[in-house]
N, C-alpha and C positions, 0 to 999 in steps of 0.2 A: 495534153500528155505530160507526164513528170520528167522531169529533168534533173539528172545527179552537176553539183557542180564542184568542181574543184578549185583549190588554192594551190598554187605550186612558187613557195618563195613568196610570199604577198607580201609587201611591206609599204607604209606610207608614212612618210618625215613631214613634218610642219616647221616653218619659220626657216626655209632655206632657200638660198636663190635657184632660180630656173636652169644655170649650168653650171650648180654645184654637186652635178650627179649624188651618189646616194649618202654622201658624204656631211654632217651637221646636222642641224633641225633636231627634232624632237619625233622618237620614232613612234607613233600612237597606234602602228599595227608592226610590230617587227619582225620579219621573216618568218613567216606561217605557213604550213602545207594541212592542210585540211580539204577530204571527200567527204563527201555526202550522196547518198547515192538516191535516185529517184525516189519520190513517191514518201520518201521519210521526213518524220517531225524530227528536225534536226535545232536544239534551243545552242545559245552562246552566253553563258551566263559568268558573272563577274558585277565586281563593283567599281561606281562611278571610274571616269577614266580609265578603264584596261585595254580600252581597242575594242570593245564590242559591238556599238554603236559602229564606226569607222568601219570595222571592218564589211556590216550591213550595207554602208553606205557605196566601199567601193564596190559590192556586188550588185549594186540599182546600178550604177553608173555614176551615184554624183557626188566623188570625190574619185579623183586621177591617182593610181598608183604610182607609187615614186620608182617602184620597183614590184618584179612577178609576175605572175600570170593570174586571171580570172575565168576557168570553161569551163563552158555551158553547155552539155551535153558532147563536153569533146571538144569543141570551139572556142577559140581562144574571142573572149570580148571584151579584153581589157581596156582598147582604147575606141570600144563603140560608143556612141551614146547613149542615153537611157532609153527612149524612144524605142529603138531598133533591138532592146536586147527584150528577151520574154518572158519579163519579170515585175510583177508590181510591189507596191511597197503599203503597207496600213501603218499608219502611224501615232502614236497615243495622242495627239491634238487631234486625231479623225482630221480635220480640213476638211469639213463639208461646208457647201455653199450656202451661207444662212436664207439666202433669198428664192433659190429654187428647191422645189417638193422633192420627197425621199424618192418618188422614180426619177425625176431629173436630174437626182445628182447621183443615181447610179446609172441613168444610161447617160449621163455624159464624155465620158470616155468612148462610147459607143458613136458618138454622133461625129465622130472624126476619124473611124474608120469605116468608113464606104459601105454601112450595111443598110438592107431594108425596113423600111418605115415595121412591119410583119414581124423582120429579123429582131429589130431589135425591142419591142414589146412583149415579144416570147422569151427573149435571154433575160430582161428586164425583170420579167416576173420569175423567172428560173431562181434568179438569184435572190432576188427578195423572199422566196419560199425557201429557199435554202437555210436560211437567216433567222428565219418565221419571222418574219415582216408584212407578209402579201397583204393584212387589210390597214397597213401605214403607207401608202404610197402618197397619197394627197397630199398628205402633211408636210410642217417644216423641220428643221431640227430642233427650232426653236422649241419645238410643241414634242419633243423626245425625250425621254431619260438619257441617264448619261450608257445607258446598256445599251439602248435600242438604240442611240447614236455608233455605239460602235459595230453593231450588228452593219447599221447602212454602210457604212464605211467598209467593213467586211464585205459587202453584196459590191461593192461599187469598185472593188480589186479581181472579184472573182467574176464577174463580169464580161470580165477581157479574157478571160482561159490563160491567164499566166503557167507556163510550164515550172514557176518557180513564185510562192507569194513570201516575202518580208516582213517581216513583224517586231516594229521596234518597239516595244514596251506597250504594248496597245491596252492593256488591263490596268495603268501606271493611275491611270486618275479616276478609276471604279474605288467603292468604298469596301471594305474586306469580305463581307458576306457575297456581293455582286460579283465580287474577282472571281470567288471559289466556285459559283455557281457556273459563271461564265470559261474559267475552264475546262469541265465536263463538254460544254458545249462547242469550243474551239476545238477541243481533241476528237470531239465524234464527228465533228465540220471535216477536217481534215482527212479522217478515215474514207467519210462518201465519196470526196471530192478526188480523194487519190492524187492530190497534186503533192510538190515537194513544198513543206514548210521550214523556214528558217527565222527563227523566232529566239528574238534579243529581253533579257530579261535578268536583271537583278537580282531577283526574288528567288530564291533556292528552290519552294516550295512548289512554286510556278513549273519551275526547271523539271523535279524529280516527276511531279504528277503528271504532264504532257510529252514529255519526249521520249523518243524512240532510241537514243543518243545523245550526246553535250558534251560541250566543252567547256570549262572552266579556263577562263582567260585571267591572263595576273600581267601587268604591267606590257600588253602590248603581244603579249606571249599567249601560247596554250600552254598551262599546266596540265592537260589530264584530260582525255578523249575516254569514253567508253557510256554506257549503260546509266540508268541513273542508280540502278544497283550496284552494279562494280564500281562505280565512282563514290559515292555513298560507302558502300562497305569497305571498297580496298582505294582507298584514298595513297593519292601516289607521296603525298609529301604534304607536312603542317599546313602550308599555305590552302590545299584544298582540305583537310581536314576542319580545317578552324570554319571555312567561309561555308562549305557545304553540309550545313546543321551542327546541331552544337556539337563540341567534342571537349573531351575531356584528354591533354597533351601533359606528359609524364616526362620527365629526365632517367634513361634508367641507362645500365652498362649489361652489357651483353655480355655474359657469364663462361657461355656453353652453347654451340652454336649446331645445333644437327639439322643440317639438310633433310626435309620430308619428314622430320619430325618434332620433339617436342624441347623447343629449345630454350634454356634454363638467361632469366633476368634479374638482373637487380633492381630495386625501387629502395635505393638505402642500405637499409640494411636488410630489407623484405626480398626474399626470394619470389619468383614468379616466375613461371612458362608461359609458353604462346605454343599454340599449334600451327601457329602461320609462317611463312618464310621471312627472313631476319635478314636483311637487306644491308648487312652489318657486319664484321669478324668480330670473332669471341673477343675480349678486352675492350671493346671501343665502347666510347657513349655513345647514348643513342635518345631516339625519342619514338615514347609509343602513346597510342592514343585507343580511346576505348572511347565508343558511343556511350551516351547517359542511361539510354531505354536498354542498355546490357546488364549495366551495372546492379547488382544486387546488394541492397541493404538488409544486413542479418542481426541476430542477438549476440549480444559482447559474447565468448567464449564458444563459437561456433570455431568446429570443427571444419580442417582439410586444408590443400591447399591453393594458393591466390588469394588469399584470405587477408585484410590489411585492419589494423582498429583501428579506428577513429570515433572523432565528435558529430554529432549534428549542431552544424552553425547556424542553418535557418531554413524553413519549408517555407515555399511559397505556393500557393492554392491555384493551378491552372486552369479548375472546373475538370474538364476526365481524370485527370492525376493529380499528383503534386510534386515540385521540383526538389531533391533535398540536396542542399547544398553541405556539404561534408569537410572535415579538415582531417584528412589521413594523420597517423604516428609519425610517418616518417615528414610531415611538415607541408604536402603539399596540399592544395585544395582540388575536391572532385565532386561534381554533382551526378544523380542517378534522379531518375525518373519512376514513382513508385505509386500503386494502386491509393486511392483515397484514404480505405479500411485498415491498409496497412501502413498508412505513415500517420493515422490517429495514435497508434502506441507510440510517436515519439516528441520529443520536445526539444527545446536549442538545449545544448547542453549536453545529449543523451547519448553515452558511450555504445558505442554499435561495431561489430565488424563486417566488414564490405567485402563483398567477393569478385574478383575480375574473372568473368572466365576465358580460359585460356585459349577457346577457339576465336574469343571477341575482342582479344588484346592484340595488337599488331604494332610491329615497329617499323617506323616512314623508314622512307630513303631522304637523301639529305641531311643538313648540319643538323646538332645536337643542340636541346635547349640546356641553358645552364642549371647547376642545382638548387636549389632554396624552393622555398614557399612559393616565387612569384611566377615557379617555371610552368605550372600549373595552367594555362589558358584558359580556362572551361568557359567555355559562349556559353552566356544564361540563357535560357531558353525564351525566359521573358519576354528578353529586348526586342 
């Protein structure tokens, strides 16, 4: 059965002594509250060192909160062991046993709780169909892909009926086609299984296409809980903007500021609206960001407003689109994302005017980036 679990205050310090209460160290999960409620693909997604991992770890059991709570359906198990809580963990090394076959190293969790020789050859192959494994049971890992290795590993958690599975980066060492494929397949696993997933993962892409919810974690901290749409679209501050797909990050000052409706920017000396809420008082700098795939490239001398000229600095060739990398009049740089057919009309060099449109433009909450050229961020798509 699935299980919601909660974070209430979670925090864990490293490099400090055993009664220097919560005081020194190095906070690698710092005061967290996060629900999760049963049955949901709930991902934790961030780069290297933000606490994401850590935080996975103190919900197995195996790192000690410094501080917090960790319940499990209600239950506080922060100082049980791993053992005893009901939750397994898959992890990108898989850890399968190179010397026993794909059924023995998924029912070996099984063989040390007290089931039937029946019981467990039934569960055994449960899980290997789940997986589509069932005619790889003989085998070793050695004689596996590195797909159908993680499959076994996946049979070999679900197994034991965890009311809660872990997933730290399990896709991490598949080669890019295998990840994408193996996605589809983790997220329809998940749905049959109806258990709660909580799945650690880098990879934005990973993030937006599996989860039911996410977090974006920044130094230890949640930046930003919601949807992969809401997060995606209404990004609460640069920090998620930047990390969760490319964004393109403006310096502008807030003009004219109307509550529920259309409120007047500057980008220089370029007037611009947003239809969105401006998180901001009229006079103040601010910083807005617009997706790339929003962005419109137009013919120099296009009409209306949101409208900015600029140069084309350089097209880079994706295969479905093509990336155009732009340098606004008013000096910053901005890329958009544009059909094939339609970025053949242009060349480096080629004077164009760019359109933001005003439902797509949003200005963060938080500090202002500075003005010039380099205020510009724009994540290449590329990288």
């Amino acid at each position: 059965m699935a299980a919601g679990i909660e974070l209430v205050g979670l925090t864990k310090r490293f490099g400090q002594g055993p009664s220097s209460g919560n005081a020194g160290g190095h906070a690698a999960v710092d005061n967290i509250d996060l629900s999760v409620s049963g049955g949901e693909f709930f991902s934790l997604l961030g780069p290297s060192g933000c606490g994401k991992t850590t935080t996975l770890r103190l919900i197995a059991g195996f790192e000690e909160p410094t501080a917090g709570r960790i319940l499990l359906d209600g239950v506080d198990v922060s100082q049980m062991p791993p053992h005893k809580r009901n939750v397994n963990t898959v992890f990108q090394s898989y850890a399968l046993f190179p010397f026993l076959s794909v059924f023995d190293n998924v029912a070996f969790g099984l063989k040390h709780a007290s089931v039937s020789k029946e019981e467990l050859r039934t569960r055994v192959g449960e899980a290997l169909s789940l997986v589509s494994m069932s005619g790889f049971s003989a085998r070793r890992p050695s004689q596996l892909s590195g797909g159908q290795q993680q499959r076994v590993a996946l049979a070999r958690a679900l197994v034991l009926k965890p009311s809660v599975l872990l997933l730290d980066e399990p896709l991490g060492a598949l080669d890019a086609k295998l990840r994408r494929s193996l996605k589809v397949e983790l997220k329809a696993l998940q749905e049959r299984v109806g258990i709660t997933f909580i799945y650690v993962t880098h990879d934005q892409e990973e993030a937006l296409t599996m989860s039911d919810r996410l977090a974006v974690m920044n130094a230890g901290r949640i930046a930003q809980i919601g949807t992969p749409q809401e997060v995606y679209e209404s990004p609460a501050d640069g920090y998620v903007a930047d990390f969760l797909g490319a964004a393109n990050l403006l310096p502008v000052s807030v003009s004219d500021r109307v509550p529920g409706g259309a409120s007047q920017l500057m980008l220089g000396e370029v007037a611009l609206s947003t239809t969105n809420e401006v998180p901001a008082a009229a006079g103040a700098a601010a910083q807005a960001v617009i997706r790339p795939e929003r962005v419109r490239v137009e013919e120099l001398g296009s009409a209306g407003q949101n409208r900015v000229p600029a140069l084309v600095d350089r097209l880079v060739y994706l295969g479905a689109a093509t990336q155009v990398m732009l340098r606004l009049a008013t000096g910053e740089s901005l890329q958009a994302v544009a059909a094939n057919e339609d970025a053949a009309a242009w060349a480096q060099g080629t004077p164009v005017h760019v359109y933001l449109p005003a439902e797509a433009l949003r200005v963060l909450a938080g500090d202002a980036v500075p003005a010039g050229p380099a205020a510009a961020g724009a994540t290449p798509l590329a990288s």
